[in-house]
N, C-alpha and C positions, 0 to 999 in steps of 0.2 A: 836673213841670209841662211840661219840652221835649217829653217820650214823652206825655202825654194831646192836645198842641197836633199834632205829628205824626203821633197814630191819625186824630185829628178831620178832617184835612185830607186822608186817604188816605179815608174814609170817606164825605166830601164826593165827593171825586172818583170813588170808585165806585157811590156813587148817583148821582150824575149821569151818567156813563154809560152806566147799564144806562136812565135813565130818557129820555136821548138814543134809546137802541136802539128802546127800547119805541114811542117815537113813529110815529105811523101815516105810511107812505109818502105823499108827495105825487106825481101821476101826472106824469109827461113830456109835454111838447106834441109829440109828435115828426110830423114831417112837418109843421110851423108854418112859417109866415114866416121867412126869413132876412134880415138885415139885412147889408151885407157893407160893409162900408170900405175900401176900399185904403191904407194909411198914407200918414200925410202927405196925405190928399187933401180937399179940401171937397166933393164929389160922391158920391154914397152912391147905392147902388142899393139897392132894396128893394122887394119882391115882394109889399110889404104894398098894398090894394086904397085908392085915392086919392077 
């Protein structure tokens, strides 16, 4: 019963991983808006269009 409950959960978990892989890339926003915070600050600069 321990050894059927332990295949099952190794089996889970490697279908879920290959089916994580398989999933189609999501593209990057790259050269997007930056938002930048300084810590600690309440002022926030951001290059986002007002």
């Amino acid at each position: 019963m321990k050894r059927t409950i332990r295949i099952a959960i190794l089996i889970v978990g490697l279908v879920g991983t290959f089916m994580a892989a398989a999933a189609p890339l999501v593209p990057a926003a790259d050269g997007g808006p930056l938002i930048l915070c300084p810590p600690r600050s309440t002022h926030c600069q951001s290059s986002l269009p007002t």
